[in-house]
Structures are given as C-alpha cells and as structure tokens.
N, C-alpha and C positions, 0 to 999 in steps of 0.2 A: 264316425268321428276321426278327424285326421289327426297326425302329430303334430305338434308345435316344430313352430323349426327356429327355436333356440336351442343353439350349441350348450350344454352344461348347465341345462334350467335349473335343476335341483342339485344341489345340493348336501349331503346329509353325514351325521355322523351318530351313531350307536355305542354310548360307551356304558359298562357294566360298571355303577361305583355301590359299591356294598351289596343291598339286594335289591339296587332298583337299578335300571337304565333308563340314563338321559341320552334322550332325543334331541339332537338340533338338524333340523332343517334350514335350508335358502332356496328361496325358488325364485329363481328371474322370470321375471313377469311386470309387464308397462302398469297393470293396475288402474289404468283411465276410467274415471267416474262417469264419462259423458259432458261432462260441464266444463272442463277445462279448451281454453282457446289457444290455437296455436300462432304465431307471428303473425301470420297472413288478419286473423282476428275468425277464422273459420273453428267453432266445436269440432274438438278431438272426439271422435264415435266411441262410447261406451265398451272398454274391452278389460275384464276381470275376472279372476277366480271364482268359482261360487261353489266348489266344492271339492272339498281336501279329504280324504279316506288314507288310513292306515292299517295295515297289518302286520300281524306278528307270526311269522311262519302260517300262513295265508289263512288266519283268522282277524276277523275286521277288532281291532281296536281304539278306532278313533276316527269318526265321522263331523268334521264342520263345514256349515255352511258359513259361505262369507259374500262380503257385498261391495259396494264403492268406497265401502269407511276403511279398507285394508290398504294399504300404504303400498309403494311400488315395490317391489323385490321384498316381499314380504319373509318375515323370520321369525319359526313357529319352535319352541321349546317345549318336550313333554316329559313323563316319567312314566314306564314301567315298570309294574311287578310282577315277579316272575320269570321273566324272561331269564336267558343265561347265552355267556359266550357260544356265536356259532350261531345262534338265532337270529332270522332273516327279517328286518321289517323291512315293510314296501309303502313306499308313498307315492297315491296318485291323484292329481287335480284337472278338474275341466272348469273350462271357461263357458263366458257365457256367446262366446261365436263357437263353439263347436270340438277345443283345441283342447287337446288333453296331452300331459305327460305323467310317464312313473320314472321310480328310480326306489332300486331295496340296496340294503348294507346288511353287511352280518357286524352281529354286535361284536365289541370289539371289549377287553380288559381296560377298564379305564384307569 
C-alpha cells in the first residue's frame, strides 16, 4: 500500500476535558462516489475511505468502516475514557485504491 500524497491529510487534535478526551479529526480526502461527472460530462472513478482505525497508545480503539455516503474532507469527533495527558492516539485510513495515511498526537490538557 503506498502513501497518499496529500500534504497535511489529517488532521487531529487530543484534548483531555475532565476524564474524557475529545477527539477531532480532518482528513483531506476527494471522497468520490463514482457517480459524479466532471465538466467534460466523463464519471469521476470511485475514490474513498473505507476504513478509519484508532489507537490509544497502540491499542486499537476505534474501527469504521465507511463508504460513498461520507462527504469530502471528512470530520470525525470521538470520546475517550481513560486516557490521560501524554497519551498517543493514532489515526489511520485506506481507501479504496490502495492509499493509506496515519497521523498520532499526544493528548493534550484541554
């Protein structure tokens, strides 16, 4: 699987508020259904996430699958418990050509 080559695909920020942390994610990504036409009137080929995984100090906490209904540059918010300042999550997604990125942050005091 090769890398995407978008510059600053994701995104993210880790902040600890009380004893949970929120998660906000951004991942640039074109998100094409396959249905869509471009000027010419030629179908844009089918290019999308289909799978988003998280960890929390490299234990999997969050696994979705996703499909042509996710919107372009999609923007994913979560909550954990447990976690604390210093704690590393990691997010990484593949498409469905082949193309994966990650990107982790250490949680931060919110």
């Amino acid at each position: 699987m090769g890398a995407a080559n978008m510059a600053d695909d994701i995104k993210m920020r880790a902040q600890l508020k009380g004893d949970m942390v929120e998660v906000k994610v951004l991942i640039g990504h074109p998100m094409e259904t396959g249905r869509r036409k471009n000027e010419a009137g030629e179908v844009i080929s089918a290019h999308f996430v289909q799978l988003v995984t998280v960890t929390l100090n490299g234990k999997s906490v969050l696994e979705a699958q996703w499909g042509t209904g996710i919107s372009k540059n999609p923007y994913l918010t979560f909550h954990l418990v447990g976690a604390k300042v210093g704690d590393i999550v990691a997010v990484t997604w593949h498409d469905n050509l082949g193309q994966s990125s990650s990107q982790q942050i250490a949680v931060t005091q919110g």
